[in-house]
Every structure is written in C-alpha cells, then in structure tokens.
C-alpha positions in Angstrom: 0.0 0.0 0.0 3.0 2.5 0.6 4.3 1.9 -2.8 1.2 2.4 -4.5 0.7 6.1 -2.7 4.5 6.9 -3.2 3.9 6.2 -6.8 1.2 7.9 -7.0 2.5 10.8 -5.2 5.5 11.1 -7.6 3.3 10.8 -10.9 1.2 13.6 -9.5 4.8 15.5 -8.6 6.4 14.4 -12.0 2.8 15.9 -13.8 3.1 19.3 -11.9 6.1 19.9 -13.3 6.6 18.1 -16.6 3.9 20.7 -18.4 6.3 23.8 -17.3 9.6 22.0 -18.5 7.8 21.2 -22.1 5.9 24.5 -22.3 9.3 26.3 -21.7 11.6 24.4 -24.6 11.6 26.1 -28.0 10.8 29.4 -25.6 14.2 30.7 -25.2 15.2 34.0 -24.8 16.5 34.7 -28.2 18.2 38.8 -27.4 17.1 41.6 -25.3 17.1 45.1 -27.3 17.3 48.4 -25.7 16.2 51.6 -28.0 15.8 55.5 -27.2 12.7 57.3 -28.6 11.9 60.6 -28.2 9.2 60.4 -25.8 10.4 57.3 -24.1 13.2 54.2 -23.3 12.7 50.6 -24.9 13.7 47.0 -23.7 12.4 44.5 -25.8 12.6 40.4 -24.7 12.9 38.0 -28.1 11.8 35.0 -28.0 12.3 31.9 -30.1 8.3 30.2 -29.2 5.3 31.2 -28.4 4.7 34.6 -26.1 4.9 34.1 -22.3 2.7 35.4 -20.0 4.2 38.0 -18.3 3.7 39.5 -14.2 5.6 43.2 -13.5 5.8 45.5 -10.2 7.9 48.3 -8.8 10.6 47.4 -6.4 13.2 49.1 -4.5 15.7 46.3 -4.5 16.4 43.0 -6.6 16.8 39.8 -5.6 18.2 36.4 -7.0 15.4 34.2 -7.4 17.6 31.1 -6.4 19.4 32.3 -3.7 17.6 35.3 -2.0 20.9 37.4 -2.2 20.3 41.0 -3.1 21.6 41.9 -6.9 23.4 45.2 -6.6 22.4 47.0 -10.3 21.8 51.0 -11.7 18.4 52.2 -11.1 16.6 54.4 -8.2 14.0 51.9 -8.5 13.2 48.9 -10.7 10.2 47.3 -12.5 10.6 43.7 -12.0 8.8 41.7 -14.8 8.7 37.8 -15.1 7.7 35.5 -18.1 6.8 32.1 -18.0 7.1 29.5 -19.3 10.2 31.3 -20.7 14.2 30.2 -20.1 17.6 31.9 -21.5 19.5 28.9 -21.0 21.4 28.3 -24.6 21.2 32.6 -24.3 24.5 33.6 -24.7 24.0 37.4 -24.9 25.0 39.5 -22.1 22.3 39.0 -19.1 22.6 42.4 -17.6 24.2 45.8 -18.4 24.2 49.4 -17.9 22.0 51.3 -20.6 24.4 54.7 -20.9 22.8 55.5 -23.8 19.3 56.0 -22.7 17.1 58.9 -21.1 15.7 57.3 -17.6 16.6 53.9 -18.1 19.6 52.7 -16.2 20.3 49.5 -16.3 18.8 45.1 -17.4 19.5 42.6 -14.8 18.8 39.0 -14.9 17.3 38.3 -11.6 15.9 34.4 -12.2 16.2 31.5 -14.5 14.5 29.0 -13.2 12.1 26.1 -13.7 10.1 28.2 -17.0 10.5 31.5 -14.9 12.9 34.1 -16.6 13.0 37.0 -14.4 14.4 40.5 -15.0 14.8 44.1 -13.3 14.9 47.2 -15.1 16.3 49.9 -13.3 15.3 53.6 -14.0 16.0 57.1 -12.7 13.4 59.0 -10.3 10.5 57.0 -8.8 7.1 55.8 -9.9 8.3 56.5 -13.7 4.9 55.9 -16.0 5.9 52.7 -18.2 3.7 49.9 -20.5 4.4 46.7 -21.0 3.2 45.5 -24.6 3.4 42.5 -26.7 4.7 42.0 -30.4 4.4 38.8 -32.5 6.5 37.4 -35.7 8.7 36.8 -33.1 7.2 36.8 -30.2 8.6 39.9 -28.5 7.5 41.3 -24.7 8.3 45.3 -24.8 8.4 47.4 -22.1 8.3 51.4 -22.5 9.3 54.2 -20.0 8.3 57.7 -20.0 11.4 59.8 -21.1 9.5 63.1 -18.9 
C-alpha cells in the first residue's frame, strides 16, 4: 500500500512539473534590445516560441530568485517583470548591463532562471516612472516602455 501512494504521489509531482519544463523548450530568450525614442526608453525580450505570460511591479531592490541574495544594479527603482514559461538557458548574450545611452533607463538585470521563470529588473531614474508593457508577434517579442519626462 505505501508503494502504491509513493507512486502515486511522484506521478502527481512528476505531472506538476513536466507541463512547465515542455511548455518552456523552444521558448528561449532569443536577445534583449534596448532603443531611445523621443518620448520614451525601450527593452524589448525575443523570444524563439510562443509569447509568455508576463507578471511586472515596482521594487526598490532586486533579488536572485535562487538564492535570496540582493543583486546590486543601476536604477533608483526597478520594475521587475517575469515571463513564464520562458528560459535563457542556450542565451548567450550579455544577461545584464548598464543602458548609458538612454534617457531614464539605467540598467537590465537577470534576476531568475528558473524552472520556466525568466525573471528581469529594469532599473530607471526618479521614482514611480509611468511605463507599459506590450506584446509584439513574428517573433514573439515582450516590450516594455518608460516615460522619457
């Protein structure tokens, strides 16, 4: 009888999972793109499948998703946006950087990797700067816009 439940518990544990890990492959990051406009900053997320959904908020510090430690980056303040299923492990572009040649925005930091969850802060100048986050297709593209004012 304990057999059949441990079974059973690690099919149910192996089904949790298992849609994530498959979800995620051919849904690599394929590059990350900053751009200057005249009314506002760009960073745009490729990717090689199918859009991710995507969760974003204000912070006032960064963390590493895996170990809790604070990431030191540029910004007064960060949006932190994550897309699953999503990974950037074949990505071999730079991860995170300093954006010297944009208006408000700062700096890109990889701040997870993780089981389908590709996290990222973007740090900006100033506080509770306006900013959209958008989607683009043919590829699959996440875009996220600050307010240059």
């Amino acid at each position: 009888m304990k057999r059949i439940a441990a079974v059973l518990v690690a099919v149910g544990m192996a089904m949790s999972v298992v849609p994530a890990a498959v979800a995620a492959e051919g849904n690599e990051l394929a590059a990350i793109r900053t751009g200057q406009h005249p009314a506002f900053d760009r960073v745009v997320f490729e990717f090689t499948g199918p859009r991710p959904s995507v969760t974003h908020g204000r912070t006032s510090e960064l963390y590493h998703c895996g170990s809790g430690k604070e990431i030191d980056a540029a910004g007064d303040e960060f949006v932190e946006i994550t897309m699953q299923p999503a990974n950037a492990h074949g990505y071999t572009g730079q991860r995170s950087f300093t954006t010297p040649g944009l208006k408000k925005v700062r700096s890109v930091t990889n701040t997870c990797d993780f089981e389908a969850h590709l996290g990222f802060g973007i740090g900006y100048a100033g506080t509770n700067r306006a900013y959209t986050v958008s989607f683009l297709d043919n590829p699959s593209r996440v875009v996220i816009d600050f307010d240059n004012n």
